[in-house]
N, C-alpha and C positions, 0 to 999 in steps of 0.2 A: 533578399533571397527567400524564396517559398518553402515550408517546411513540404516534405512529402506525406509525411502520416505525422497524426497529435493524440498524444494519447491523454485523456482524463483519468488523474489518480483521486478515488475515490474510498475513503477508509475511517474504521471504527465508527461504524453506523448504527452500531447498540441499539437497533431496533427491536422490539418488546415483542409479547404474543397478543396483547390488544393494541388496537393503532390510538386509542384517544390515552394510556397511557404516559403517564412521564416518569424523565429518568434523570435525577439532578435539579428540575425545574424545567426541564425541554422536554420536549415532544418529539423523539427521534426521528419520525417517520414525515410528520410535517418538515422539520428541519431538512432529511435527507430530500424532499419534493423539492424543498427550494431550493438547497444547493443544484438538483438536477434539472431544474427549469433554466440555471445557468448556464450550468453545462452544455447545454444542447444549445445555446445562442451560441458557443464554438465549435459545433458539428464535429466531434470530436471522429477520428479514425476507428476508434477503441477506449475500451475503457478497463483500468486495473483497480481493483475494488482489493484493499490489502489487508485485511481480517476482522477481527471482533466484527461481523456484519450483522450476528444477533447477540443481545449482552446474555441470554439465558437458553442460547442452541434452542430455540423451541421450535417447532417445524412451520406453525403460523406465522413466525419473524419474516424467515426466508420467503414464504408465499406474498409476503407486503414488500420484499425486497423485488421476487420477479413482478408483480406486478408496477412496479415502481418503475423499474427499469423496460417496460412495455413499449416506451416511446422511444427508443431507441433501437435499430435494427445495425448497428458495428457491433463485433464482436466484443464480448466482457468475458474477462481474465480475470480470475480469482483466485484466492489463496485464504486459508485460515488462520483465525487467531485463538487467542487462550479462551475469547468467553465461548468462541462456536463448538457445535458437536457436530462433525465432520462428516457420520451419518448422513444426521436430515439434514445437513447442507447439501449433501450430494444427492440425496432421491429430491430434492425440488430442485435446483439449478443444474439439469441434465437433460434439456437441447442441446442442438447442435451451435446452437449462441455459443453457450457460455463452456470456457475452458479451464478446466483444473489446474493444479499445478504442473507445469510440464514445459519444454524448451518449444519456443515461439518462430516462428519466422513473419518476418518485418518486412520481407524485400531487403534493400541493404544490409538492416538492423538484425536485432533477433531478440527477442525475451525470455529470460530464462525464470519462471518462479518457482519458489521455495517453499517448505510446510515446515517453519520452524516453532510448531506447538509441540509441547516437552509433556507429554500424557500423564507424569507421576508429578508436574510443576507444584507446589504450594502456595506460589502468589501470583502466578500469571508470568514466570518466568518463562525461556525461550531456549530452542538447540537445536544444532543440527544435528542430524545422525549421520553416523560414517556412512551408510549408502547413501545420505545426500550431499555430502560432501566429495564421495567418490564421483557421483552420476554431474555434478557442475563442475569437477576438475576434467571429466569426461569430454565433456562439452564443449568446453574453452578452446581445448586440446585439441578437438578435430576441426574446432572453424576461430581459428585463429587470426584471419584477420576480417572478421567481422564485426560492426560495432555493437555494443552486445549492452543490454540492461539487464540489472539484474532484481529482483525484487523478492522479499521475504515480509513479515509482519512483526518482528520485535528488532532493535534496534541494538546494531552492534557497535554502534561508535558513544561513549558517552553523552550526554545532555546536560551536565551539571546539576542533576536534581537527583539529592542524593536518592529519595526512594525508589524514585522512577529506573536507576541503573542497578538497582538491585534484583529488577526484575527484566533486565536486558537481556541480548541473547548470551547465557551462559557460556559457550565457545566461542565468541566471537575471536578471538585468535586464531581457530584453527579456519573460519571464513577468511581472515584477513591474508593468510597464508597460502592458502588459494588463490586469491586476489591480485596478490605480488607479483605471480608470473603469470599474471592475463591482462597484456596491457589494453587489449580491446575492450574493457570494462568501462567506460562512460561514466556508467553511476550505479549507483546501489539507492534502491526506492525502498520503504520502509514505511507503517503505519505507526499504535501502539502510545504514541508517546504522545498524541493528543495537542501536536503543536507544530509550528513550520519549525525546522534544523535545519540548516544547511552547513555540512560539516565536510572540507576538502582532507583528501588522506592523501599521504607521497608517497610512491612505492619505494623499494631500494631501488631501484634504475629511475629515479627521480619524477616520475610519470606520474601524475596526478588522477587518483576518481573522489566525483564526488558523493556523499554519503547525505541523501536527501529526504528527511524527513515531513510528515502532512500533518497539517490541521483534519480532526477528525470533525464528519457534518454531522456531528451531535453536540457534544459538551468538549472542552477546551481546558487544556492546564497550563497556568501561566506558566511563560518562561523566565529562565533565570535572568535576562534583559528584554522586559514585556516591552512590546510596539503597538502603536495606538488602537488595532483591529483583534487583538491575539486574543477574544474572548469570542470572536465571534464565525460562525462553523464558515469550511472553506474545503479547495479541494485543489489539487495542483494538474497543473497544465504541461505537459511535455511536449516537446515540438522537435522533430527528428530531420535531420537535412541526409540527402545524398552521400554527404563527402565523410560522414559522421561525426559532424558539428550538433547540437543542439542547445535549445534553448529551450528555460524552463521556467514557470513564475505563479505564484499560490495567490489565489485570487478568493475573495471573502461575500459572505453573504450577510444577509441581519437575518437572526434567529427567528424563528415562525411561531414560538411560546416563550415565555417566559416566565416564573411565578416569583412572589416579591421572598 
């Protein structure tokens, strides 16, 4: 079966305000080139780009980002994380390309994303606000049985790594409570945590979503059961069918710098 639309999740791209900078030992923006020279070998539909897109919000980041993303004409869908300043994310990615946070249509589908940076955070923590938790309960509510993604930037399901969940989304209870009575939710996409997740949740009426975390095309943190590739940048693939099946699979690159 042919997917109808494939979307490229692309995140934590900690892109710097010089491009021959490094960050870790990488090269962000080489790194993010080559994960995107993959990408486009799968002519993606779209593309969801899911925060941290610059590590120090500088407005020259985001200008190496749109030009980065030049070679692609599908629409990019973005969302912010804890290192962006939301500002000069939005005076440079403000074509008619590129879409803020805001409910999607898909044809069948639909995408719903989220701005879960917490402005007084101290370590890169995450939250939703009651208006954003009212405006996706909104949502669900009036197109209920469409199949529906949903996407934010901190990660509300745990990882096993104890620091990394200290700086999760703070409510993530009251998303999941939302959650419960929207069965049309598929999956919850997520950046942040710097590594593939693939984490199934059951509702109370026993109905499964998945809670699906990325490899960011920068630097990498091991997981608490590393597999053979998990150091090296990547980006995930979504593939949407008609009936609201999909399939979905985290595909890797080799880094474009390294330093010993």
């Amino acid at each position: 079966m042919t997917p109808f639309l494939t979307l490229a999740q692309i995140t934590d791209t900690h892109l710097l305000e010089h491009p021959n900078d490094l960050l870790r030992g990488y090269n962000p923006l080489q790194n993010l080139k080559t994960v995107l020279h993959e990408v486009a070998r799968h002519q993606p539909d779209g593309l969801l780009l899911t925060g941290d897109l610059a590590d120090q919000g500088s407005t020259a980041a985001y200008e190496h980002l749109q030009a980065a993303l030049s070679e692609f004409d599908c629409p990019v869908y973005w969302l912010p994380g804890n290192h962006d300043d939301l500002a000069n994310l939005q005076s440079v990615l403000r074509s008619s390309q590129y879409y803020p946070p805001q409910a999607i249509d898909l044809g069948e589908w639909r995408l719903l994303t989220l701005n879960s940076v917490l402005a007084e955070a101290k370590f890169g923590e995450g939250d939703l606000g009651e208006d954003q938790l009212q405006w996706l309960s909104a949502e669900l509510k009036h197109h209920p049985h469409r199949p529906t993604v949903v996407a934010l930037h901190h990660h509300p399901v745990p990882t096993g790594i104890a620091w990394m969940d200290q700086i999760s989304l703070q409510n993530a209870d009251d998303l999941l409570a939302v959650l419960d009575s929207a069965p049309q939710v598929r999956m919850v996409l997520f950046g942040h945590i710097h590594h593939a997740l693939q984490h199934p949740w059951q509702r109370s009426n026993k109905k499964q979503v998945e809670f699906l975390g990325c490899p960011s095309s920068c630097s990498q943190i091991e997981p608490p059961t590393p597999v053979a590739d998990h150091d090296r940048p990547g980006f995930r693939l979504i593939h949407l069918y008609r009936d609201g099946q999909y399939r979905t699979q985290v595909q890797r690159v080799q880094p474009a710098m390294v330093t010993p």
